[in-house]
MARGU-982138 format. One record per residue (C-alpha): x, y, z. Coordinates in steps of 0.001 Angstrom, whole numbers, plus 500000, padded with zeros to 6 digits. Layout:
% MARGU-982138
XYZ...
***
This chain:
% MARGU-982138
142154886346798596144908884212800648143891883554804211147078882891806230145707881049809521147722880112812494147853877454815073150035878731817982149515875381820131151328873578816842153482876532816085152481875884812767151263877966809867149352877226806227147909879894803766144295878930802087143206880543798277139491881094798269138085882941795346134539882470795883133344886073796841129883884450798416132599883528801279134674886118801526131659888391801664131259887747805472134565888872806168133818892475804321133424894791807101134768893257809886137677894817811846140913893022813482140651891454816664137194890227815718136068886755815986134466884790812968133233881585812645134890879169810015131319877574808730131284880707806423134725879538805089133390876327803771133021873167805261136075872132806037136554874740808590133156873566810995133664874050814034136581876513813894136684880165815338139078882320813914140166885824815138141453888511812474145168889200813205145901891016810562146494891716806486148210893030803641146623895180800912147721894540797537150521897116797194152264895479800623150957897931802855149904895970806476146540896863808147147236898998811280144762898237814222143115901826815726142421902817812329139063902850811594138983902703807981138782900100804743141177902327802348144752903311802887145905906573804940148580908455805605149650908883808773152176911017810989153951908546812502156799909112815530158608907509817974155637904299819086154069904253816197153500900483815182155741900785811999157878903056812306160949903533813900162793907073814249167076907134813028167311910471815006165603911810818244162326913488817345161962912361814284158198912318812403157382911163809394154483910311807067153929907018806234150857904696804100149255902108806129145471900468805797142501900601808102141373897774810457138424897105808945138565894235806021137777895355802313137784893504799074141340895377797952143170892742800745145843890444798798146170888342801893144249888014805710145714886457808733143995884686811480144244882585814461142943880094815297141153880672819128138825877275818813138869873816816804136512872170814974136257868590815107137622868113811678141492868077811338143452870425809382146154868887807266149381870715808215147506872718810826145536870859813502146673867224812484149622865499814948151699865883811969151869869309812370152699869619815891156285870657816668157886869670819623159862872488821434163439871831820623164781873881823453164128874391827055163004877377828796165879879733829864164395882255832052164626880972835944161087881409836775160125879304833387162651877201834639160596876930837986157077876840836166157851873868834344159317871782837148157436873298839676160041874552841563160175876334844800162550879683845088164506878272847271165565875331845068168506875605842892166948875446839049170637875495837948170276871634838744166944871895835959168225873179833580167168870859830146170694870097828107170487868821824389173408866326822956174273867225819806176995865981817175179928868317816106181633868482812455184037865974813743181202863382814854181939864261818364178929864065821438178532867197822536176373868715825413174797872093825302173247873873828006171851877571827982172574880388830455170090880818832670168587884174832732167694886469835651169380883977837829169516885219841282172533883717843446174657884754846210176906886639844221174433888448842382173130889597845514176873890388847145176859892598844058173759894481844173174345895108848322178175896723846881176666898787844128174222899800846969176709901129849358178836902585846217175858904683846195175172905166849609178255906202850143178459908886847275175521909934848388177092910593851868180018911964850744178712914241848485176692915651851585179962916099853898181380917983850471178612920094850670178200920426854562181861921622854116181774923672851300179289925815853435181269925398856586184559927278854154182089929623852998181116930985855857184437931276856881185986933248854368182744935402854506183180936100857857186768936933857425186155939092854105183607941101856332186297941315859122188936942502856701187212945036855383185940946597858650189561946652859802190344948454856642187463950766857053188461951731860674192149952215859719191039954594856809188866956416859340191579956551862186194146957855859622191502960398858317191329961753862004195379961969862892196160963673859799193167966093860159194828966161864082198274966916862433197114969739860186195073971419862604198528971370864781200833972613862419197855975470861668198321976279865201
***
């Protein structure tokens, strides 16, 4: 089995072969998220603590955490799911994944490493392996984090630039766009697009205040129409009865 551990501090990565099944007995039955300690991986791993991130069976298919299981399972998987993701809305579909729980049918195991031993890893733990961060935070709170900046300070004045040479041989200077910068005109912005919708929101009441107001009006007049017709049918009923009885006469 391949172990593929981790150093996040390094950013670095390095995959281990270990056939000897006395070892890779004490990982039989344990589940991801788990903790293990790296004595039982040999020697070269004392001190070490390791947590279980993750696998792939032999066939490909990736261990699924939640799954409480050392085969493969199907699984009706939707819009969420861990590996799956829907073309159309309300889409479902049934898809092979593995258990948590480590079995002896794993073609590789990742892990983490959450503690060091006081042995060095070559390529893992040694200060070969460590990787400087070639770029500078972006984000305007990172920005602030790192520098210890106040909000009131301008991080725009922080920001870390990298020189860099072009295809002609030229210096250049690159800086990135700060993200979720807040300045004056981001915040003349937002108080606009608040009274855009203030003042929808006020017309849209007059509209409606008005609409009732017409309403009313042609409701009342309707009703007054039609009682004038009414009495006009009934006075016209009454002169021509008034005219017949006359001419009877």
């Amino acid at each position: 089995m391949k172990l593929n551990i981790a150093n996040p501090g390094a950013a670095a990565m390095k995959v281990y072969d270990i056939d000897d099944e006395k070892k890779l007995a004490n990982l039989y039955g344990m589940r991801m998220g788990q903790e293990i300690e790296g004595d039982v991986l040999g020697d070269e791993f004392k001190g070490y603590v390791f947590r279980i991130t993750g696998g792939n069976d032999k066939q490909g298919f990736p261990m699924m955490q939640g799954v409480i299981s050392n085969q493969r399972v199907r699984l009706l998987m939707g819009l969420g799911s861990t590996y799956f993701r829907p073309r159309r809305d309300g889409e479902r579909r049934r898809k092979s994944v593995r258990g948590c729980i480590v079995g002896s049918d794993l073609a590789i195991l990742n892990f983490v490493i959450t503690k060091e031993g006081d042995a060095k890893l070559a390529g893992l733990t040694d200060e070969a392996s460590y990787r400087p961060n070639r770029l500078g935070p972006k984000r305007a709170n990172h920005i602030r984090k790192v520098f210890n900046l106040g909000k009131e300070e301008d991080v725009r004045k922080k920001v870390i630039a990298r020189e860099y040479k072009d295809k002609k041989g030229r210096t250049q200077v690159k800086r990135p766009k700060i993200q979720r910068l807040v300045t004056p005109l981001t915040l003349q912005r937002k108080r606009a697009a608040l009274k855009e919708k203030r003042d929808a929101r006020e017309k849209s009441k007059r509209d409606a205040a008005e609409y009732e107001r017409l309403k009313k009006q042609r409701s009342t007049e309707r009703r007054a129409s039609q009682l004038k017709a009414k009495a006009e049918r009934r006075s016209s009923r009454k002169s021509s009865k008034k005219e017949a009885a006359t001419a009877a006469a």
